[in-house]
C-alpha positions in Angstrom: 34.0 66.4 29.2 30.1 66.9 30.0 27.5 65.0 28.0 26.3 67.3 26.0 30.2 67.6 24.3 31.2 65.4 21.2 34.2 63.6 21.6 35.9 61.5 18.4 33.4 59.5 16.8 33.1 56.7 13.5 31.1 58.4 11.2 29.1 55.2 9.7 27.7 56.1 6.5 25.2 52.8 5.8 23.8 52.2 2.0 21.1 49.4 0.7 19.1 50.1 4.1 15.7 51.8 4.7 14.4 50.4 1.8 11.1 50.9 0.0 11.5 49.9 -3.5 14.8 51.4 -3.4 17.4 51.6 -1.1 18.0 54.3 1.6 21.1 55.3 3.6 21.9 56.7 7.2 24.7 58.1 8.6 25.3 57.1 12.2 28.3 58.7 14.6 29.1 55.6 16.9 32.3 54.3 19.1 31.7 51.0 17.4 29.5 49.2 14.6 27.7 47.2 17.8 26.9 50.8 18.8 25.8 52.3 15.5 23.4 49.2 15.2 22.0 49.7 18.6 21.3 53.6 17.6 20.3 52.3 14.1 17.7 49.7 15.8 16.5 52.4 18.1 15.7 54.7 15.9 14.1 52.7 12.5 13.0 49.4 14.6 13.4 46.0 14.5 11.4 46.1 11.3 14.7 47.7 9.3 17.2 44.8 11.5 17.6 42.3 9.1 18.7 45.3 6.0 21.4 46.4 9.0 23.0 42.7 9.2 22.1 41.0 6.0 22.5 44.2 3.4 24.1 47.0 4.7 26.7 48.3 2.9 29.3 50.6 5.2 31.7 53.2 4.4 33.4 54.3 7.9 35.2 57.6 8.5 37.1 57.5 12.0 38.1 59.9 13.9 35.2 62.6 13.1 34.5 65.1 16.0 30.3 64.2 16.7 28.2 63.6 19.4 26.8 59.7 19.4 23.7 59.1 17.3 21.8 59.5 14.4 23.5 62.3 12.0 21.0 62.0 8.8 18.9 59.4 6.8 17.0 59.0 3.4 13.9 56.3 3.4 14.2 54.8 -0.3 11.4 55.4 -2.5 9.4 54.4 -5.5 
């Protein structure tokens, strides 16, 4: 399987992060939640960290053919 082909994925979708008077969400395609935090980090910052382990609230679909990364996300608004 090259690089560039998805394999079987956990489709993380994440709620009460990204906030900004309201909460955002992402969806993350990961191998583990230590992976979809590394992508989620490397993509929003450290700033967005502490939302990620103190707030987060995950829904996990396994099993989802995806390549590895960030799928989608909503900044909250006010």
């Amino acid at each position: 399987m090259s690089n560039t082909e998805s394999k079987k994925m956990n489709l993380y979708i994440i709620n009460n992060v990204l906030s900004d008077y309201t909460s955002g969400m992402a969806v993350i395609a990961a191998e583990s939640k230590e992976q979809c935090r590394e992508f989620f980090i490397k993509e929003f910052s450290e700033y967005h960290a502490e939302e990620f382990d103190k707030y987060a609230i995950f829904t996990v679909i396994e099993g989802v053919q995806h390549s590895a990364g960030v799928v989608a996300y909503e900044y909250g608004g006010g």
